[in-house]
C-alpha positions as CSV (number, residue, x, y, z in Angstrom):
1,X,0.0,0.0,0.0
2,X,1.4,3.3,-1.2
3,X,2.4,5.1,1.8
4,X,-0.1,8.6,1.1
5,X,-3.2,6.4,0.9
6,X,-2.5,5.1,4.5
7,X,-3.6,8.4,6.3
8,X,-6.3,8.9,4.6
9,X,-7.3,4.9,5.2
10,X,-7.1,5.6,8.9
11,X,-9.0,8.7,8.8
12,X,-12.0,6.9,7.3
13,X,-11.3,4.5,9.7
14,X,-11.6,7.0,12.5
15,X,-14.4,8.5,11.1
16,X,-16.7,5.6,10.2
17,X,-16.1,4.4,14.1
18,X,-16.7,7.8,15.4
19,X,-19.9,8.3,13.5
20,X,-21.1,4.8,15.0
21,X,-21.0,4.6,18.4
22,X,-23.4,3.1,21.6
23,X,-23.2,5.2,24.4
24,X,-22.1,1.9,27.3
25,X,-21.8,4.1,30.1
26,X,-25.8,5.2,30.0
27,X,-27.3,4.3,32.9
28,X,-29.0,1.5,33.4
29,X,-31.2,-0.6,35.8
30,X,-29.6,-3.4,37.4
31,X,-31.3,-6.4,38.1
32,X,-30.7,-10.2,39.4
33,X,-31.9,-13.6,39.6
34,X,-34.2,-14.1,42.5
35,X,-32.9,-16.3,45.1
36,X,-36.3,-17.5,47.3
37,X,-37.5,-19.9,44.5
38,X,-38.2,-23.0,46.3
39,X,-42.2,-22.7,46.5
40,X,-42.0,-22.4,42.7
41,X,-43.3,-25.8,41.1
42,X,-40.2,-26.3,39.8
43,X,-38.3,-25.6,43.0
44,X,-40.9,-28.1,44.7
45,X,-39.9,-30.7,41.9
46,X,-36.3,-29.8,42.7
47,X,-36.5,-30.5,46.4
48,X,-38.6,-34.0,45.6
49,X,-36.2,-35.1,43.0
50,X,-32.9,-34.2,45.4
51,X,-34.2,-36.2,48.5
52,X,-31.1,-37.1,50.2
53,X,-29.4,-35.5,48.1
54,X,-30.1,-31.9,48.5
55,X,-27.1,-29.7,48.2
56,X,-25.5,-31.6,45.1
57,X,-26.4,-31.3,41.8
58,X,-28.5,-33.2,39.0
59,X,-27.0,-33.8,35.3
60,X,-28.8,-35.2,32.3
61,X,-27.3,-35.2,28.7
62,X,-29.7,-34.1,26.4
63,X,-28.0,-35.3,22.6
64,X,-31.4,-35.9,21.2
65,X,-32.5,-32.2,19.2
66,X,-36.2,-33.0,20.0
67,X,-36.1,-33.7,23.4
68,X,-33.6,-30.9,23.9
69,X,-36.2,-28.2,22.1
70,X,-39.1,-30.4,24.9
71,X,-37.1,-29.3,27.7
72,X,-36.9,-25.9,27.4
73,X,-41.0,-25.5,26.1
74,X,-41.9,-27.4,29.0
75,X,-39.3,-25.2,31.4
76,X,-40.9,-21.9,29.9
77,X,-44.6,-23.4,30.0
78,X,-43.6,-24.3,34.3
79,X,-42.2,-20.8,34.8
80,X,-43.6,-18.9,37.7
81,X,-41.1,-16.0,38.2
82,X,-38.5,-15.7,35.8
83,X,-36.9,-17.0,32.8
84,X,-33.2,-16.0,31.9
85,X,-32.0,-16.9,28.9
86,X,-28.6,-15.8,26.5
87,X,-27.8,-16.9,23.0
88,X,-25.3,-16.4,20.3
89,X,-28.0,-16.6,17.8
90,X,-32.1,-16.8,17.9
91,X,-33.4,-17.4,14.2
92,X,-36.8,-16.7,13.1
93,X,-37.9,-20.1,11.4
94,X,-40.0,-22.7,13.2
95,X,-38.1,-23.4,15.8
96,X,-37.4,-19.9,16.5
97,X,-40.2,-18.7,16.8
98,X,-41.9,-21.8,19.4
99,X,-39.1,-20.6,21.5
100,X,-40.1,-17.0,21.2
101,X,-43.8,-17.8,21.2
102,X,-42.8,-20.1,24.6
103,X,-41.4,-17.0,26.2
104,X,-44.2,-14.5,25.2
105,X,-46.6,-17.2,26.7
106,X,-44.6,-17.2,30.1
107,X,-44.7,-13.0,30.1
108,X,-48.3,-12.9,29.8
109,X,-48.6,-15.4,32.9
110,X,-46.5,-12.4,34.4
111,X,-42.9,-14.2,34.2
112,X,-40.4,-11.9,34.1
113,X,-38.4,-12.6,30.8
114,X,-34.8,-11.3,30.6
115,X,-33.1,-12.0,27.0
116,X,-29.5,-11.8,26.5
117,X,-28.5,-12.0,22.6
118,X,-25.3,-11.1,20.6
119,X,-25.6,-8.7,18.2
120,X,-23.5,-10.4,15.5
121,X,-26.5,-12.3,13.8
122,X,-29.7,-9.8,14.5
123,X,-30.1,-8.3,11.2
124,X,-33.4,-7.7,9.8
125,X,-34.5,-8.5,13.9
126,X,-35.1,-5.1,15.0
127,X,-38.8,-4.4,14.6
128,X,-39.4,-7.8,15.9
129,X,-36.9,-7.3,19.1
130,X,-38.4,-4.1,19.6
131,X,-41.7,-5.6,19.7
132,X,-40.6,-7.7,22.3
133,X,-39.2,-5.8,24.6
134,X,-42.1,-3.5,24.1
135,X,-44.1,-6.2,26.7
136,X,-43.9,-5.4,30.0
137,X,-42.6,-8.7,31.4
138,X,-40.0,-8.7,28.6
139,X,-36.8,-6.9,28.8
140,X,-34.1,-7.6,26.1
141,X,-30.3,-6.5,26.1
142,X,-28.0,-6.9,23.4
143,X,-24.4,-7.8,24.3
144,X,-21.8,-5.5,22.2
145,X,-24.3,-4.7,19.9
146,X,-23.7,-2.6,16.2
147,X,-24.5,0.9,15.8
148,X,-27.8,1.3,13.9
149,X,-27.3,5.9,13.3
150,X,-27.3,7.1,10.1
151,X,-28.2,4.2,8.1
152,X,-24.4,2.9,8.5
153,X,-24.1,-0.5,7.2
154,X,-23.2,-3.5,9.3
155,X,-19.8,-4.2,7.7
156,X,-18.6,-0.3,7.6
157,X,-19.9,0.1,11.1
158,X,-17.7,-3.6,11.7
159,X,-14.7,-2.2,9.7
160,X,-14.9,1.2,12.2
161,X,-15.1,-0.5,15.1
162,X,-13.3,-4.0,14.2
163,X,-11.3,-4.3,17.9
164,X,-14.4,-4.3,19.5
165,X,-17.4,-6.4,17.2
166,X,-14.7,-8.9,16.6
167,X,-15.3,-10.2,20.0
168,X,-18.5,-12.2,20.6
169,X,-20.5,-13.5,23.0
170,X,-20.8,-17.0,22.4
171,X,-22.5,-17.9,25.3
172,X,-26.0,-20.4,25.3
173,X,-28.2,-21.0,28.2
174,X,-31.9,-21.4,29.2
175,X,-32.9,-20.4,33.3
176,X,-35.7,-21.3,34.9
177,X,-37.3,-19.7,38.5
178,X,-33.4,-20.5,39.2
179,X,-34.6,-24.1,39.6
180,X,-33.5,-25.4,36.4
181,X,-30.8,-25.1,33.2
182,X,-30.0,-25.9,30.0
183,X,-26.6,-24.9,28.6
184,X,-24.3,-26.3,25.8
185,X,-23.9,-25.9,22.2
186,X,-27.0,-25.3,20.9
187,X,-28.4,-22.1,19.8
188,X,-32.2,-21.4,19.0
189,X,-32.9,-22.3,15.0
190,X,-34.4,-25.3,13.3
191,X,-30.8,-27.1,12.4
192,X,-30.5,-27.2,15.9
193,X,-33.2,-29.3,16.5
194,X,-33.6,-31.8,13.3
195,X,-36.1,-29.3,11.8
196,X,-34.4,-27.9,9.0
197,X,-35.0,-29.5,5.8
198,X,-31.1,-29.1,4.3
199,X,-28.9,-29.6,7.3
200,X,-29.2,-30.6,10.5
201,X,-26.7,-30.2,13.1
202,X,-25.8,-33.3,15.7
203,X,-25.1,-31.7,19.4
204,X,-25.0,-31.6,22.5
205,X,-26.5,-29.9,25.7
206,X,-26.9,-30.4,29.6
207,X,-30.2,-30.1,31.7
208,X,-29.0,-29.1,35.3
209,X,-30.6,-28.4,38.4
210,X,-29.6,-28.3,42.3
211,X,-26.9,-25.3,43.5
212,X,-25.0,-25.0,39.6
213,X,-28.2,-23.6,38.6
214,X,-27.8,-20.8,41.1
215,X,-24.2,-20.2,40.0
216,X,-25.2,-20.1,36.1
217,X,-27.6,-17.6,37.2
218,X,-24.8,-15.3,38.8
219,X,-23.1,-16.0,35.6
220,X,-26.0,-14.5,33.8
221,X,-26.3,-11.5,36.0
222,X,-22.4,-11.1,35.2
223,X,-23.0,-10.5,31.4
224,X,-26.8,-9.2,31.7
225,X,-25.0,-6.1,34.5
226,X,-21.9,-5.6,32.4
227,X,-21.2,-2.6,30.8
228,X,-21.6,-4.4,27.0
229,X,-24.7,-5.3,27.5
230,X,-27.3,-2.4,26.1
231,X,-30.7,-2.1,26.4
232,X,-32.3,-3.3,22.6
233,X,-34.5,0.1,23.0
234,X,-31.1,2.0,23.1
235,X,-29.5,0.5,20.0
236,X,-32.8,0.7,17.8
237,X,-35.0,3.3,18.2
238,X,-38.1,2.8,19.8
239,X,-41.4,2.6,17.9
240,X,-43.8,5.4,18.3
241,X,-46.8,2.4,19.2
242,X,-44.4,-0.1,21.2
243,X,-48.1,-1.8,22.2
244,X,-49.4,-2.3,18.8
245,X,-45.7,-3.9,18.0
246,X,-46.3,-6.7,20.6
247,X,-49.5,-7.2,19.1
248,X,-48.6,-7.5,15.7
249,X,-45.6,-9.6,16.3
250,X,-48.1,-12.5,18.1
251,X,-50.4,-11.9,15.1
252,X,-47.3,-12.7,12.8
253,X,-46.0,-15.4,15.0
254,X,-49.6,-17.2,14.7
255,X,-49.8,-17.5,11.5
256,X,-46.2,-18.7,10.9
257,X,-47.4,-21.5,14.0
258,X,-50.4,-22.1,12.1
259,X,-48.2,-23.5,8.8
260,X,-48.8,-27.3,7.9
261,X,-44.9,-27.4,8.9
262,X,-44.5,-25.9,11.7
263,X,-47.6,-27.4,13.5
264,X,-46.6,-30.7,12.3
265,X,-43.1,-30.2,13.7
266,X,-44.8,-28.9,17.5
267,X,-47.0,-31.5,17.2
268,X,-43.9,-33.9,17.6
269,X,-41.9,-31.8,20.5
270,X,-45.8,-32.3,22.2
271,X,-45.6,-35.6,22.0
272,X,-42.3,-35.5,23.4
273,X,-43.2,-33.7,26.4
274,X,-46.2,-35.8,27.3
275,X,-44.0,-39.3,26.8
276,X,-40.9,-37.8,28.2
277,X,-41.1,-37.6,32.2
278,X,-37.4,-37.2,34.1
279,X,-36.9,-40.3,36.5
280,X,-34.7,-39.6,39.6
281,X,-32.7,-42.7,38.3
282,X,-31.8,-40.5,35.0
283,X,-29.9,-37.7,36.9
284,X,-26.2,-37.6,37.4
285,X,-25.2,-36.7,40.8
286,X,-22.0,-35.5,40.4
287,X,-19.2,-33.5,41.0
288,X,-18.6,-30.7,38.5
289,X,-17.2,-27.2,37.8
290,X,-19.1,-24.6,35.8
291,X,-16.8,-22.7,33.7
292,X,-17.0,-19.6,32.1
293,X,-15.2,-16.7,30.9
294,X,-15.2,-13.1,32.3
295,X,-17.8,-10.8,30.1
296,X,-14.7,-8.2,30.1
297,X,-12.9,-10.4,27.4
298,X,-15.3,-9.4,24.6
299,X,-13.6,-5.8,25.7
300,X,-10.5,-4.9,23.6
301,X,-9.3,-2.9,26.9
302,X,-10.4,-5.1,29.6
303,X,-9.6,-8.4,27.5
304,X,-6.2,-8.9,28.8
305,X,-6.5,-9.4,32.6
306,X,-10.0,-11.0,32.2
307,X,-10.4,-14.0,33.4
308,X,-11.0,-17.4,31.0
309,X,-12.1,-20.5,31.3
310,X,-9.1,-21.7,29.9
311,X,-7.0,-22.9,32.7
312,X,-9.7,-25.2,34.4
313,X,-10.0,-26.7,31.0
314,X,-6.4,-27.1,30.4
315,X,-6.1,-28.1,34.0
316,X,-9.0,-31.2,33.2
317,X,-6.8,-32.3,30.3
318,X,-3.7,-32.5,31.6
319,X,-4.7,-34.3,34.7
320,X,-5.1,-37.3,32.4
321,X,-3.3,-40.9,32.2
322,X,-4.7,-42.7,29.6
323,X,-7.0,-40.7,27.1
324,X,-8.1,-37.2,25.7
325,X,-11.8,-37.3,23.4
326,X,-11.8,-34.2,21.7
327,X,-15.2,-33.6,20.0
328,X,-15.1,-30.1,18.5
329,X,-16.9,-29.1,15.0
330,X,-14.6,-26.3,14.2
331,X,-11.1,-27.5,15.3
332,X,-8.0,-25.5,14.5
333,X,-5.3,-26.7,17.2
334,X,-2.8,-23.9,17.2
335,X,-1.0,-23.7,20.1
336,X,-2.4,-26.5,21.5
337,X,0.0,-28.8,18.9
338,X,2.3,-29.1,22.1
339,X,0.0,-30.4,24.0
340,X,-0.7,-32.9,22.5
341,X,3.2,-34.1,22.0
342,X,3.2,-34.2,25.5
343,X,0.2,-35.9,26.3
344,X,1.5,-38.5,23.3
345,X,4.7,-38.7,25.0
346,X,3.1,-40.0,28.1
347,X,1.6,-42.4,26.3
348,X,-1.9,-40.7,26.2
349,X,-4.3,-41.6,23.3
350,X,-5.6,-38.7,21.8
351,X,-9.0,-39.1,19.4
352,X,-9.8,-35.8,17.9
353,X,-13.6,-36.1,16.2
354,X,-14.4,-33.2,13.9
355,X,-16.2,-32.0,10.6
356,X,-15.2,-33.4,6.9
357,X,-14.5,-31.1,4.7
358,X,-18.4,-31.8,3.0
359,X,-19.7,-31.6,6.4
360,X,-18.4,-28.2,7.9
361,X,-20.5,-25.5,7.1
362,X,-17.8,-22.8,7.6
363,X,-15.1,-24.0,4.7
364,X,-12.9,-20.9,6.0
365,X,-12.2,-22.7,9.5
366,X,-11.6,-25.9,7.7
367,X,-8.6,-24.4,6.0
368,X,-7.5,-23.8,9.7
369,X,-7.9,-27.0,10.2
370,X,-6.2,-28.7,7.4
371,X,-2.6,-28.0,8.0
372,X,-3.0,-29.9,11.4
373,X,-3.5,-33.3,9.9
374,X,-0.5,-34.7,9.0
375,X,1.2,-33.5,12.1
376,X,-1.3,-34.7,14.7
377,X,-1.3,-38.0,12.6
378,X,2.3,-38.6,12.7
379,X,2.1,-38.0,16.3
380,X,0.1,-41.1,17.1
381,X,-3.0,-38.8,17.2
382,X,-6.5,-40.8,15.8
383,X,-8.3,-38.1,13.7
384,X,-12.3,-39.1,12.5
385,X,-14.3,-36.8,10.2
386,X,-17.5,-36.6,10.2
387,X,-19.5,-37.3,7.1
388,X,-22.1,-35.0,5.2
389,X,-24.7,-37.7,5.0
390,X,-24.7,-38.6,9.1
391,X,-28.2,-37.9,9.7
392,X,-29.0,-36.4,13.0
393,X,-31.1,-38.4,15.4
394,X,-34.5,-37.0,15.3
395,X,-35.3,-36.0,11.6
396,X,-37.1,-38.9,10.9
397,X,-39.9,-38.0,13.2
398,X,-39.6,-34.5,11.4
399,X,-39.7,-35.3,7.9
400,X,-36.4,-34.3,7.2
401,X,-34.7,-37.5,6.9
402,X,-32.7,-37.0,3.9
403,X,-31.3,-33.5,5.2
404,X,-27.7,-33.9,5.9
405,X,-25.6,-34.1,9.0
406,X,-23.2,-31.4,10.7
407,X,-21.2,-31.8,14.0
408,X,-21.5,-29.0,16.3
409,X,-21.3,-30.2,19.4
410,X,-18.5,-28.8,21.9
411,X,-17.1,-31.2,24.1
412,X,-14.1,-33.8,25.6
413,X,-13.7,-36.7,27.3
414,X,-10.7,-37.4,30.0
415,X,-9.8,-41.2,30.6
416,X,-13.4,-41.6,30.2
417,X,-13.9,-40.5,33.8
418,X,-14.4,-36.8,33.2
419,X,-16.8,-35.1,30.1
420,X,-16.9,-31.1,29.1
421,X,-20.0,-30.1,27.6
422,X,-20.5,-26.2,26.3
423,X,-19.4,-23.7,24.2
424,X,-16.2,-23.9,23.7
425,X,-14.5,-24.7,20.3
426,X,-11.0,-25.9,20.1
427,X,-10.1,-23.1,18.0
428,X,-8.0,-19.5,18.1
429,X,-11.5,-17.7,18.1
430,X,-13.0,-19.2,21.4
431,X,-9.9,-19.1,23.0
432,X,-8.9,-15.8,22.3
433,X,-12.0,-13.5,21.1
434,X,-15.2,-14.4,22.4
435,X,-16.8,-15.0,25.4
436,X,-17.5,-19.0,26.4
437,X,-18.9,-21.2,28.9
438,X,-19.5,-25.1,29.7
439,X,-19.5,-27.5,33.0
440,X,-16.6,-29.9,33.8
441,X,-19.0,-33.4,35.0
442,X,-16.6,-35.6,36.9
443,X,-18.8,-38.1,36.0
444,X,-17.8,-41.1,34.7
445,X,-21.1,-42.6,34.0
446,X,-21.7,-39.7,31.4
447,X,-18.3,-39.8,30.6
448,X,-17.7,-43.6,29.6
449,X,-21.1,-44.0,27.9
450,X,-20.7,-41.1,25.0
451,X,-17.1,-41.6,24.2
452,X,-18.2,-45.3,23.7
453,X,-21.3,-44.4,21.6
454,X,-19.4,-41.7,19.8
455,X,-16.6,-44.4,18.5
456,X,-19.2,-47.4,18.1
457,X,-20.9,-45.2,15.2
458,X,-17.4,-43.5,14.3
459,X,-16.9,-46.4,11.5
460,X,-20.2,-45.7,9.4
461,X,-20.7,-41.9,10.5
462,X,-17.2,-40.5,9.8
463,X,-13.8,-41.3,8.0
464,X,-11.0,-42.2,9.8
465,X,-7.6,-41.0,8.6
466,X,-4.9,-42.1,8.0
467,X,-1.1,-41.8,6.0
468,X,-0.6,-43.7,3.4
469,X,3.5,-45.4,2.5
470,X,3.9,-41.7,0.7
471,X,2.6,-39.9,3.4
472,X,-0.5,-38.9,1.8
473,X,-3.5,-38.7,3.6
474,X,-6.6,-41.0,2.7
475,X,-10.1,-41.4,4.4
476,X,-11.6,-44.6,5.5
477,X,-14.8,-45.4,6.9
478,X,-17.6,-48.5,5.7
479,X,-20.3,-48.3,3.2
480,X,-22.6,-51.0,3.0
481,X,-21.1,-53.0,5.5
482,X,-17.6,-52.7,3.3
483,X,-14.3,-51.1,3.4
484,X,-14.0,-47.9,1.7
485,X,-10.4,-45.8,1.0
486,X,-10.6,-42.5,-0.7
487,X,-7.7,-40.6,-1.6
488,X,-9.3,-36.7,-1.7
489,X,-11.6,-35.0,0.4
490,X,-14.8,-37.4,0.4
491,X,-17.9,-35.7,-1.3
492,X,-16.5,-32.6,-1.3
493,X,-16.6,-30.4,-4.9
494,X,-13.6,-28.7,-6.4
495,X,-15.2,-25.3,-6.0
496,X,-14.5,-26.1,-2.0
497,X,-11.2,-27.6,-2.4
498,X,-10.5,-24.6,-4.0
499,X,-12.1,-22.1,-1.3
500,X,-10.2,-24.1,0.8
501,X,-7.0,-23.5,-0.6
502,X,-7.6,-20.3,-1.3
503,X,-8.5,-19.6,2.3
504,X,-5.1,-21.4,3.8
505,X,-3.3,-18.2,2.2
506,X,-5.0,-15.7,3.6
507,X,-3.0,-14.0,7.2
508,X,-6.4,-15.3,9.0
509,X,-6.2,-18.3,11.3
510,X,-5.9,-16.0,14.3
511,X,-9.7,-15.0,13.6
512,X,-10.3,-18.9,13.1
């Protein structure tokens, strides 16, 4: 770049941030989880379902999409005092909007709704977040949210302001009268829950209750308190008739609900929730530590000396004797290539379980990925992609059947004794840039169980590499009950080889 273009660069810069700003130090009303929730129905079924145990806490892995979209309608549908809920990303498709509908239901009952969202993934949202927040029992805060003055674009306002809206919350969970929780790695859209009729994503999530509950809703008060999270009435501006808003968004939400589709698709989550009924035998009682990182590392200032969730993690992994279980849809091990040496040197098996190259649905975090192969692979490391025609559990009670499959489920497994579930991928981005969270379950009964499932369907659900005598790499898995070797990229096109290549060129795996 010619050196008398560069001022003038940063003075657009300058100016394109300057004319797009949120005003964070407003004032604003605090407000927390209540803590004298035990009369609450759910705080009575709490208190039956702990018995003896009352004090420790209740896990249940929720893998299946469906019932994991019946938990939470039946946990807004029980509410009595609050529901607290963040997400990375809310779409407005049929799952989408049961969840919203489910929330909306609970206000008008006169629970008080608090909804946390990231701003990354809200455009074309703002009439219907305003409408929202425009009910009295609803209050909505976006976390580091865009500018919306002056018309400015999305991508000029993110080119103005890059430090700060390249750091995300990617934070997921779903709070109920402080009773109950569901955290992990889904957000709130139909490929999240075997409704979409392309893709559908295979994940994973964890229904709590007992004391974490309580400490994921201080974690919620953290971000919902913190100086990044704004008011939605303060980004967009308000409508003149916030009532008539409300109303029209539950008009336009019950027609949507009233679609062939979508009432076929509640119809099935219904039955779900009328078959499905917790036992006390179901629930984990185990040890555990909820982890999560300090809302202060999505600020470019603060993001230094914020605290991460990092070293408990690291500190989980390294405790280990005999096996690491990484299961991470977007894996691009950077500094982490060290860590695994030493684990290998101690004689540690290390199974890393991620996309294909067919089956991610970012290709530019695959070209992350790719250089890591061979390395990890000469190392000792077992490396399984997972294939673009696994179908997700679920989707045949959907009618989706022949959508394909993605993996995005966070999570790892130490000597099969201890399991992560959350947030969290194993890549520069989640590390480094935006905001995470999971639970560490010292539970080997959750523990043993998935790793075991995971590589009992790793032979027909996902290719297993390997090097070949000239040290190229080739994919294996089983069709039809028989061997099958390929030498390229299974089911993948050249057009995303190519983006793929093109994208390992690019300065960019920091932003991975």
């Amino acid at each position: 770049m010619k050196r008398s273009i560069r001022p003038l660069l940063a003075l657009l810069l300058i100016g394109l941030g300057g004319c797009a700003t949120i005003d964070f130090d407003a004032p604003k009303e605090e407000s927390y989880a209540p803590i004298e929730t035990e009369a609450t129905l759910l705080g009575r079924w709490v208190t039956e379902f702990s018995g003896e145990r009352a004090g420790q806490s209740g896990f249940l892995l929720l893998p299946q999409p469906l019932n994991a979209m019946a938990y939470r309608v039946t946990g807004a549908a029980r509410a009595e005092r609050t529901i607290d809920t963040m997400y990375y990303l809310i779409n407005a498709d049929k799952a989408g909007l049961i969840f919203i509908n489910s929330l909306i239901e609970a206000a008008e009952r006169g629970v008080r709704v608090r909804l946390l969202l990231d701003d990354i993934l809200t455009g074309g949202y703002d009439r219907g977040l305003l409408a929202l927040n425009a009910h009295p029992n609803i209050q909505i805060r976006m976390f580091n949210p865009f500018a919306r003055r002056g018309g400015l674009s999305r991508g000029l306002n993110f080119l103005g302001d890059f430090g700060r809206l390249n750091r995300r919350m990617h934070n997921k969970a779903f709070i109920v009268d402080n009773q109950t929780a569901v955290i992990g790695g889904r957000n709130i859209g139909d490929e999240y829950f075997a409704a979409h009729e392309v893709a559908n994503f295979g994940d994973l999530d964890v229904l709590m209750l007992g004391p974490v509950v309580r400490e994921a809703s201080e974690m919620f008060d953290l971000y919902w308190n913190h100086r990044l999270a704004v008011p939605v009435d303060r980004v967009i501006e308000p409508p003149e008739e916030p009532f008539q808003e409300i109303a029209a968004l539950r008009a336009r939400i019950a027609t949507v609900l009233q679609g062939v589709d979508v009432t076929n698709y509640e119809a099935v989550v219904e039955k779900i929730r009328e078959r499905e009924r917790i036992h006390h035998d179901q629930l984990s009682w185990v040890p555990y530590d909820l982890v999560y990182d300090s809302p202060d590392k999505a600020d470019p200032d603060l993001a230094p000396e914020a605290e991460t969730m990092i070293p408990p993690l690291r500190d989980t992994i390294m405790a280990g004797d005999t096996e690491l279980m990484i299961i991470s849809p977007y894996f691009v091990p950077r500094s982490t290539m060290d860590g695994f040496q030493q684990l290998r040197d101690r004689g540690m098996s290390v199974k890393i379980i991620t996309n294909s190259m067919a089956a991610n649905n970012h290709l530019v975090v695959h070209s992350g990925y790719t250089p890591s192969r061979k390395p990890l692979l000469k190392m000792g490391a077992e490396l399984y992609e997972v294939r673009a025609d696994a179908q997700v559990e679920g989707v045949e009670k959907t009618g989706v059947a022949r959508s394909g499959g993605t993996l995005h489920a966070k999570a790892f497994v130490v000597d099969r004794e201890t399991l992560f579930v959350g947030t969290f991928n194993w890549d520069p981005r989640s590390k480094n840039l935006n905001t995470e969270m999971g639970i560490i379950l010292h539970a080997p009964e959750l523990a043993r169980p998935l790793a075991e499932r995971v590589m009992s369907v790793a032979p027909v659900r996902a290719y297993k590499l390997r090097l070949n005598d000239r040290g190229k790499i080739e994919w294996v898995t089983q069709i039809d009950g028989e061997e099958v070797v390929f030498t390229k990229e299974p089911d993948s096109t050249w057009w995303q080889r190519f983006k793929v290549g093109f994208y390992r060129m690019l300065p960019i795996k920091d932003q991975l």
